[in-house]
VOGU-3710 file (C-alpha; in Angstrom, 3 decimals, decimal comma):
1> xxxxxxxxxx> 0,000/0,000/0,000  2,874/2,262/1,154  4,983/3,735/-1,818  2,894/3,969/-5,096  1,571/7,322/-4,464  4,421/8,273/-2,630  6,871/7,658/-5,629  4,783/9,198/-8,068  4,221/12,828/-5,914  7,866/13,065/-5,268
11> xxxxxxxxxx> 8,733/11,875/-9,351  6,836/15,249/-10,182  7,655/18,175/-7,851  5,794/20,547/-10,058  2,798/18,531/-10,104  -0,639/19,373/-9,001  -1,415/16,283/-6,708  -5,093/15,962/-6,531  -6,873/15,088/-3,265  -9,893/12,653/-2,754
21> xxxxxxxxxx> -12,883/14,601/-2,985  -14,081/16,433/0,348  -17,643/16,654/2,201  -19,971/18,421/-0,160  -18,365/17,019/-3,153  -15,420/20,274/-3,553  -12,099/18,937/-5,172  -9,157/19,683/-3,117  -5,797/20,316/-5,220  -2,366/21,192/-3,713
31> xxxxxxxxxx> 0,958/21,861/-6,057  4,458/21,383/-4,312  4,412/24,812/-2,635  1,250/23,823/-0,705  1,879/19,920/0,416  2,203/21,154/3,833  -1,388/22,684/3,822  -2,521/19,203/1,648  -0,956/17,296/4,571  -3,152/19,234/6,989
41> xxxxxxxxxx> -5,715/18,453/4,787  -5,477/15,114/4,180  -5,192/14,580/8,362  -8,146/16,311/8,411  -10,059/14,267/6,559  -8,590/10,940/8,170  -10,005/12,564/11,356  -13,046/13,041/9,453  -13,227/9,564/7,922  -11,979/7,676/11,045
51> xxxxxxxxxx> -15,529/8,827/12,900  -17,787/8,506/9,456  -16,656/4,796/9,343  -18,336/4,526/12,084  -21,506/5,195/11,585  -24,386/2,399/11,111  -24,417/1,923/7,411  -21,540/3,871/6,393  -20,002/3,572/3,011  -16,491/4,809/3,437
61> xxxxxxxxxx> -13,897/2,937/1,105  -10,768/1,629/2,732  -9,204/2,499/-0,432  -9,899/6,081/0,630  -8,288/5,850/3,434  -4,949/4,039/2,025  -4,989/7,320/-0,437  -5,091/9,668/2,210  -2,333/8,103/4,247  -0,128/7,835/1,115
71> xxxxxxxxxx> -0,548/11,340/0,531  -0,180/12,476/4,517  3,625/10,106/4,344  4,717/12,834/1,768  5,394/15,252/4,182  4,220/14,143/7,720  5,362/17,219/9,131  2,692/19,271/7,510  0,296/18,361/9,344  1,079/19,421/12,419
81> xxxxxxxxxx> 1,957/22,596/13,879  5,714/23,859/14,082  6,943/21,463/11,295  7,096/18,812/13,403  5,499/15,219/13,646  3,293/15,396/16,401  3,968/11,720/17,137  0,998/11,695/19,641  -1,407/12,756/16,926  -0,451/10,173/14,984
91> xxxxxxxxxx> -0,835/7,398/16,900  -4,703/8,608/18,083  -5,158/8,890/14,278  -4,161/5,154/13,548  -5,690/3,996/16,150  -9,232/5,812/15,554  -8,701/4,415/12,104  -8,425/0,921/13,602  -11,742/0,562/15,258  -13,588/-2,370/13,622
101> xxxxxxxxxx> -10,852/-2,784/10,871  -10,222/-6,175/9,261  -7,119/-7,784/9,353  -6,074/-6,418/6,539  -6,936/-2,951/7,552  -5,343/-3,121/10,305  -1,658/-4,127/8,591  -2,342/-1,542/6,295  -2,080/0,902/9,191  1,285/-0,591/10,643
111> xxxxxxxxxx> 2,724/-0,636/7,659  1,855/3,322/7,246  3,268/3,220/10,750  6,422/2,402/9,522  6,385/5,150/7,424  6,251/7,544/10,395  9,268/5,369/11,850  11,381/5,931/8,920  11,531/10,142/9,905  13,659/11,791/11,996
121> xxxxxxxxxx> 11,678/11,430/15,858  13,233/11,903/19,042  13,098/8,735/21,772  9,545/9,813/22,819  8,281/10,543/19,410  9,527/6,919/18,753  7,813/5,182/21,597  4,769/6,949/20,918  4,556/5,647/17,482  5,553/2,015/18,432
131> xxxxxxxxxx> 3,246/1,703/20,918  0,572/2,575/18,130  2,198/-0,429/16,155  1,810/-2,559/19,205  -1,847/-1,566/19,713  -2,664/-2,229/16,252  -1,058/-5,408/15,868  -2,512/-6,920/19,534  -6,074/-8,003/18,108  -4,209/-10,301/15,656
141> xxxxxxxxxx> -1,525/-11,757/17,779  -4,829/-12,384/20,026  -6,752/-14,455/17,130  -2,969/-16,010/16,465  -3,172/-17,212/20,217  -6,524/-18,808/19,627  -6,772/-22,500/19,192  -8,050/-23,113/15,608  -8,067/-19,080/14,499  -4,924/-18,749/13,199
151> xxxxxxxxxx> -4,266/-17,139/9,801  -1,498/-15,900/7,672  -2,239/-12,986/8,480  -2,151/-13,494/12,566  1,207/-15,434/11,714  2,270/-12,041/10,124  1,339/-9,734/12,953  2,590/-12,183/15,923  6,201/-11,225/13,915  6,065/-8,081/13,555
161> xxxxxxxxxx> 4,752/-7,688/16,887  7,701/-9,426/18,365  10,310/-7,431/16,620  8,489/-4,133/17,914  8,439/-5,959/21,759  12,546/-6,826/20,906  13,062/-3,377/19,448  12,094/-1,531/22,940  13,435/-4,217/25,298  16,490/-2,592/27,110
171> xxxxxxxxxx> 19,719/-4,881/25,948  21,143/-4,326/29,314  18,387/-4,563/31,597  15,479/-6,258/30,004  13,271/-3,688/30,573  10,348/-2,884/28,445  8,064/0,156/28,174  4,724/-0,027/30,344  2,776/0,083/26,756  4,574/-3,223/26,189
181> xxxxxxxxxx> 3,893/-4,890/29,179  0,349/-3,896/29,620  -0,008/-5,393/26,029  1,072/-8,453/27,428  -1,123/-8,439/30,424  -4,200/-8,309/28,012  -2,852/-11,128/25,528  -2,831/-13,343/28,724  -5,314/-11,901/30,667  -8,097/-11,238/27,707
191> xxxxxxxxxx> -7,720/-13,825/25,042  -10,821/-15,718/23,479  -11,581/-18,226/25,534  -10,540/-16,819/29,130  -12,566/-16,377/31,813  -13,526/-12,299/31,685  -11,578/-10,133/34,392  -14,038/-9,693/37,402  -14,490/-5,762/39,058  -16,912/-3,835/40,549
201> xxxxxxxxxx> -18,426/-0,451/38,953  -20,549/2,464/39,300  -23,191/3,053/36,930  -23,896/7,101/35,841  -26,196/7,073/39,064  -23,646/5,999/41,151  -25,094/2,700/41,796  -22,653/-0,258/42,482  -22,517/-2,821/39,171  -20,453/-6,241/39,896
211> xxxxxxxxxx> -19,497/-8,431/37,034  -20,934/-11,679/39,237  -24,660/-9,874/38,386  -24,014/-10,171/34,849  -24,054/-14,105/34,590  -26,435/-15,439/32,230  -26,150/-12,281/29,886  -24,258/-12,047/26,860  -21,906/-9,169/27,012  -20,239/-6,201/24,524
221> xxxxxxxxxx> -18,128/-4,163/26,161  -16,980/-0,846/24,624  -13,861/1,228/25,927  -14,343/4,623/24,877  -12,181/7,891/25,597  -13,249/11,681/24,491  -9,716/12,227/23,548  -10,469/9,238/20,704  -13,638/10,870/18,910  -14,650/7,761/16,600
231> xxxxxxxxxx> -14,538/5,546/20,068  -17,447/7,947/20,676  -18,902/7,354/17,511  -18,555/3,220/17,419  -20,171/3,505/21,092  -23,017/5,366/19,822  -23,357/3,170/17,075  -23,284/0,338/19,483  -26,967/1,166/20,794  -28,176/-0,761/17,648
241> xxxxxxxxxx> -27,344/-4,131/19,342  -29,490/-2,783/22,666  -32,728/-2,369/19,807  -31,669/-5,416/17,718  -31,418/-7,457/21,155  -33,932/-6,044/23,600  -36,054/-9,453/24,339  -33,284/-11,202/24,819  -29,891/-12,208/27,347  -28,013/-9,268/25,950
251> xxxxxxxxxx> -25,945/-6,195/27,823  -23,963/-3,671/26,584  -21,522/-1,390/29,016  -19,508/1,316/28,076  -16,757/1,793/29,985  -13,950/4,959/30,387  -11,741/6,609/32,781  -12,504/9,985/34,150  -11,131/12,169/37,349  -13,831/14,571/36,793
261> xxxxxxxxxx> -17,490/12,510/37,685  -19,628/15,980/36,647  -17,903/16,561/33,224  -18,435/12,406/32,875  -22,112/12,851/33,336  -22,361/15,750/31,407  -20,566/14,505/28,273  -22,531/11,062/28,941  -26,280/13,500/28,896  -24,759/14,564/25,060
271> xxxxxxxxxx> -23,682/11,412/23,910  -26,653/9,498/23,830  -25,421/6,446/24,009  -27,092/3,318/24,466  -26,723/0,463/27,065  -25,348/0,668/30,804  -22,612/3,691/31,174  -19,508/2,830/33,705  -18,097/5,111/35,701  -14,309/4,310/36,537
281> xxxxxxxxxx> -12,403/6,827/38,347  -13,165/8,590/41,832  -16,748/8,963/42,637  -16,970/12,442/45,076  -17,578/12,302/48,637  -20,632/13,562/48,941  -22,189/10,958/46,174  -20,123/8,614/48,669  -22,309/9,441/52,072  -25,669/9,810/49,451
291> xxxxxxxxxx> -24,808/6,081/48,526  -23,742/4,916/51,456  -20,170/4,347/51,252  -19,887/1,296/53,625  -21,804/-0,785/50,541  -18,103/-1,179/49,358  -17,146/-3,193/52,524  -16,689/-6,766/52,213  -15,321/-7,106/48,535  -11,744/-8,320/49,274
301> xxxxxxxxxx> -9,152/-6,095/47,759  -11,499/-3,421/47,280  -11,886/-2,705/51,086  -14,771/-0,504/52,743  -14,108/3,245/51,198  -16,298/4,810/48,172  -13,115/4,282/45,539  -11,794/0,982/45,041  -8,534/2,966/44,241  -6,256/3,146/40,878
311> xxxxxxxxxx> -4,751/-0,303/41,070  -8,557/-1,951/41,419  -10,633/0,252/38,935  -12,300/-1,698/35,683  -9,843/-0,230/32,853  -6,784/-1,370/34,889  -7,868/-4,992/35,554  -8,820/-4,897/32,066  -5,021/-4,159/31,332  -6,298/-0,061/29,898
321> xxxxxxxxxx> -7,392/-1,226/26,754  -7,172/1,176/24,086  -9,798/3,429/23,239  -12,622/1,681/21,153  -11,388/-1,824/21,942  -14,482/-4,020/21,849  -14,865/-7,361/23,648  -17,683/-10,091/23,581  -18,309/-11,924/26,312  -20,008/-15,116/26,243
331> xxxxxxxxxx> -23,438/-15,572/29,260  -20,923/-17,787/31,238  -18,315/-15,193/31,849  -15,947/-15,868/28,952  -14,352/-14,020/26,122  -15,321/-15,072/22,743  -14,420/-11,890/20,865  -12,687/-8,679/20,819  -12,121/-5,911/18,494  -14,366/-7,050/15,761
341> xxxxxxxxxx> -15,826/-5,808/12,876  -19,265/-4,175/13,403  -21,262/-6,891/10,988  -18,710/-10,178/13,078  -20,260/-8,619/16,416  -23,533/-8,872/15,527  -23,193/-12,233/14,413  -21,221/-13,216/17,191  -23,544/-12,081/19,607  -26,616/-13,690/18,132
351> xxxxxxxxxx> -25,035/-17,044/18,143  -23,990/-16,864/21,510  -27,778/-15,729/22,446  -28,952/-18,417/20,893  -26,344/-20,595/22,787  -27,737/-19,201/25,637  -31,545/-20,117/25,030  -30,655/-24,080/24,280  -28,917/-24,112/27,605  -31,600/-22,682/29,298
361> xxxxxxxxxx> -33,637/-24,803/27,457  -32,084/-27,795/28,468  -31,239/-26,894/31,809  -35,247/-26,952/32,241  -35,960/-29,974/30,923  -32,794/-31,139/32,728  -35,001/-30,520/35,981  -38,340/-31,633/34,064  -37,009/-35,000/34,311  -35,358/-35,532/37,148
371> x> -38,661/-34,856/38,819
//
């Protein structure tokens, strides 16, 4: 994917490169002098695109998307401010982009990665865009991990993933960056097939949500951040499982971190999104008393005050997933998808509803005759 477009802008300096066409159907140009202000463009409209493909029904071409990057790796610089690669940017980019991306996609995106890699970055700017490489890569070493899923593709991506995880190990001490190790924590703690990470929750009205009331319901879980816009978007566009699945087994929780419960609740009242909303950061203390903050007491690690505390929150036994991360949890408390495609959710979900009803069914019966 990488190169083509690439070779062809810098083979003709005095070209007019055109640009896919914007909203409203106006044709973007930019000549040589102005590939700094195409670049801003063309990041732009990835931002643009990243939250449209979202959308229920949307009909954004990937091949629209490869374009844009191509053109964007001409001068990466120009799209930021100061000349230089905002590395961060980046890397919240690709991994908007990668919400419900195939396989394929999702490669598509590393390899742009390594376009990024190949500029002049400082350390940081480095481990900023590796960690992107890692997070994009982690849903395929995860299916290449699964007995009887893997692919060529997954073979792929458990590679290149291991020469990112060798490329920041320390030679001398071993060490590895925490986005490495966290990665790890979720391939072992959060593959298909595992039993789901217990915690305890509030809900948006403060009331107390443990995973151990959830049994018997087929889960989706959502992470969502408002510094990743399309994880917004996908969540929204999550809410048509709640009206495709109201009669039956069927939750959906959203889940993201926040210091600040009243600009949670408030974004929350805008967003409109569907299913149950977790709250998971520090509730205040006077929703503590109103709640009675001894209903904590008793849980084990959590101990008796109103916040379980950083190390015990949902997002951290979850190993902080990455914004928009989806995972599909089976009514018996097991993982049996993450990070799919919208259309593979739905039909994921169905099956394992319909799993849900023969057991059920049996299970009566079961009793029927043993009476």
């Amino acid at each position: 994917m990488i190169g083509v477009l690439t070779a062809l802008t810098l083979a003709l300096p005095q070209a007019v490169v055109a640009l896919p066409t914007a909203p409203g159907g106006a044709q973007a140009a930019t000549s040589t002098a102005g590939l700094q202000s195409g670049a801003t463009w063309a990041y732009r409209e990835l931002q643009r695109l990243s939250c449209a493909r979202q959308r229920p029904g949307s009909e954004v071409p990937w091949a629209s998307v490869e374009s844009l990057l191509e053109l964007l790796l001409v001068d990466p610089s120009g799209a930021s401010s100061g000349g230089q690669p905002d590395a961060q940017g980046w890397a919240r980019l690709l991994g908007d982009l990668a919400i419900g991306a195939t396989a394929v996609q999702r490669l598509d995106l590393v390899r742009a990665c390594d376009g990024l890699l190949s500029a002049e970055l400082s350390a940081a700017q480095r481990r900023l865009l590796l960690g992107a490489q890692v997070a994009l890569l982690e849903p395929l070493v995860a299916q290449a991990t699964t007995e009887g899923r893997e692919t060529p593709l997954s073979r792929r991506a458990v590679e290149l993933y291991e020469s990112v995880a060798l490329a920041v190990t320390d030679a001398a001490t071993g060490e590895v960056p925490q986005f490495m190790r966290r990665s790890r924590l979720r391939l072992a703690r959060l593959r298909v097939g595992a039993a789901m990470p217990r915690f305890v929750a509030r809900d948006t009205a403060g009331n107390e949500l443990r995973s151990a009331q959830l049994e018997g319901e087929v889960l989706v879980l959502r992470f969502w951040d408002p510094s990743s816009p399309a994880s917004l978007v996908a969540h929204r566009a999550d809410s048509g499982l709640v009206r495709d699945f109201w009669d039956a087994p069927f939750d959906l929780l959203g889940v993201t971190r926040s210091e600040d419960r009243e600009a949670y609740l408030r974004l929350i009242e805008s967003a409109r999104f569907g299913g149950v909303q977790l709250f998971d950061g520090p509730i205040s203390s006077a929703l503590a008393d109103a709640l009675d903050e001894g209903s904590w007491s008793g849980f084990g690690a959590f101990g008796g005050t109103s916040d379980p505390g950083p190390k015990q929150r949902l997002l951290n036994r979850w190993g902080s997933p990455p914004p928009g991360s989806l995972f599909v949890v089976d009514a018996r408390g097991r993982i049996r998808g993450r990070d799919l495609p919208p259309g593979e959710t739905q039909t994921l979900v169905r099956t394992l509803i319909a799993e849900e009803r023969t057991r059920q069914r049996e299970l009566i019966l079961e009793g029927t005759r043993t009476r």
